[in-house]
C-alpha positions as CSV (number, residue, x, y, z in Angstrom):
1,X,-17.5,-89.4,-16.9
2,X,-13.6,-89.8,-16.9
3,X,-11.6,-89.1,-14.2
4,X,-10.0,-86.1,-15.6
5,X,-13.8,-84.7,-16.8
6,X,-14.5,-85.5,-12.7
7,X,-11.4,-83.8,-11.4
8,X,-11.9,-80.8,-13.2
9,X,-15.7,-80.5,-12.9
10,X,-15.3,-81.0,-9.0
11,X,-12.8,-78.7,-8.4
12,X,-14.4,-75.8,-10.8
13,X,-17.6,-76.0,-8.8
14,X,-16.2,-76.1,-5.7
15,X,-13.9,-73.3,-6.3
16,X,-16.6,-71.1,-7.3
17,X,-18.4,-71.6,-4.3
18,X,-15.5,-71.2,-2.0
19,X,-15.0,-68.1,-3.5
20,X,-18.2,-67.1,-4.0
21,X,-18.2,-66.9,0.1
22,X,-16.8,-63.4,1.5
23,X,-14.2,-64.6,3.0
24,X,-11.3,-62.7,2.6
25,X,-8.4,-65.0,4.4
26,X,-9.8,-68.2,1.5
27,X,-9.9,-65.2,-1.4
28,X,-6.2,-63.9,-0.5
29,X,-4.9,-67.4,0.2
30,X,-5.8,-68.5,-3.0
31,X,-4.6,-65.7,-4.6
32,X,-1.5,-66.4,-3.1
33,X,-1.6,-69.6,-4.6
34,X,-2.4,-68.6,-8.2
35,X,0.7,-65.6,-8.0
36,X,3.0,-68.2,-6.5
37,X,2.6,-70.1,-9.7
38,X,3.1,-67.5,-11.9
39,X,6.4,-66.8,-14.4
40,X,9.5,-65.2,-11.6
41,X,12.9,-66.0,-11.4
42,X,11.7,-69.7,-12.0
43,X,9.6,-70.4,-14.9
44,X,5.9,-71.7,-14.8
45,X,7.2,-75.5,-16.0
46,X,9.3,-75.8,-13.5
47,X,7.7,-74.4,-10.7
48,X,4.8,-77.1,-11.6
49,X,7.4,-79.8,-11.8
50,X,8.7,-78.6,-7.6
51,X,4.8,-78.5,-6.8
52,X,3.8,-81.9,-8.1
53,X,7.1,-83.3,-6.5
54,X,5.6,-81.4,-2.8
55,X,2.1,-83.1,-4.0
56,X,3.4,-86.7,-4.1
57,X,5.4,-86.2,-0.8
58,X,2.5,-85.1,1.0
59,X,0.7,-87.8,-0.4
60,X,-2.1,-85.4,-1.6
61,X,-3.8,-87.0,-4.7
62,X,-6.1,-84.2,-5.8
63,X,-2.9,-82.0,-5.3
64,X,-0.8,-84.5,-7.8
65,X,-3.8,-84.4,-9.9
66,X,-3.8,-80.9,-10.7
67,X,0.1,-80.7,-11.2
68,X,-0.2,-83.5,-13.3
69,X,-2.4,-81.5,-15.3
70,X,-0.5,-78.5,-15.1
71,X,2.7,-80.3,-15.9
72,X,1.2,-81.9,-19.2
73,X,-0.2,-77.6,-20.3
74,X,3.4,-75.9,-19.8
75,X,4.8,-79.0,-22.2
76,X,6.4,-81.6,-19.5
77,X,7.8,-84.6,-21.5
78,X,6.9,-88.2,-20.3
79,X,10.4,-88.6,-19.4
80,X,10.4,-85.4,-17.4
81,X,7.6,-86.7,-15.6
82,X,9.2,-89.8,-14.7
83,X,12.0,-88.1,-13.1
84,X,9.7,-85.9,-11.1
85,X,8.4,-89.1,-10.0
86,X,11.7,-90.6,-9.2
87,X,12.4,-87.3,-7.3
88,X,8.9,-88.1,-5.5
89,X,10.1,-91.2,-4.6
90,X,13.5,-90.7,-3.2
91,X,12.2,-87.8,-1.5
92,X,8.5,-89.7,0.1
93,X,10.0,-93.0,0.5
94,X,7.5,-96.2,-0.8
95,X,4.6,-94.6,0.6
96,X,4.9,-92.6,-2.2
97,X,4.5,-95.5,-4.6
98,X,0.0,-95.6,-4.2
99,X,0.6,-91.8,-5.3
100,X,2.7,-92.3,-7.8
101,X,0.8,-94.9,-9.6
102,X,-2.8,-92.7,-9.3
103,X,-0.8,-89.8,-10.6
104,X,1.3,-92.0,-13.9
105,X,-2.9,-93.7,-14.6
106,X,-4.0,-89.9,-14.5
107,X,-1.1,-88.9,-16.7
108,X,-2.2,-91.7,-19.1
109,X,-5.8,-90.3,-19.2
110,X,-4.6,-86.5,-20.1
111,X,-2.2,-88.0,-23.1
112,X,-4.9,-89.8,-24.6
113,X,-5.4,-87.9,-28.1
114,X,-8.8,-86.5,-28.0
């Protein structure tokens, strides 16, 4: 299995049993996350772009994973991804750079034509 096929089937499972849990503080948080995503005075594009910037300066690689993903959907060019990177990077510091390289390999596997 790829590592995109991986991601996606990992966090799909796990997702549904989070929420399958009554638990209403994990339901409305990620709620929260899904609205805060959504089309507002900032488009969806760009408020992926700010997300996977916050992802590789908190050094979370699932996190930089799925804006990656999301990126690549709302029609982020490869150059616009390599200044969200260079933002990243400025922003993290070369701690950044492990991140940055898992996130540009993962990039490579979502562009592959199908």
């Amino acid at each position: 299995m790829s590592r995109v096929e991986d991601f996606t089937t990992f966090r799909k499972r796990m997702n549904e049993r989070i929420l399958g849990h009554d638990n209403q503080v994990v339901r409305r948080f990620f709620a929260l996350d899904t609205q805060t995503y959504q089309n507002g005075a900032l488009d969806v594009k760009t408020k992926e772009m700010l997300g996977l910037v916050a992802s590789l300066v908190l050094r979370c690689d699932d996190c930089v994973s799925y804006h990656v993903a999301q990126c690549k959907e709302a029609g982020v060019s490869e150059d616009e991804f390599f200044e969200i990177f260079s933002v990243g990077l400025v922003v993290g510091g070369s701690i950044v750079i492990p991140h940055l390289r898992r996130a540009v390999d993962f990039l490579d596997e979502i562009s592959k034509p199908a």
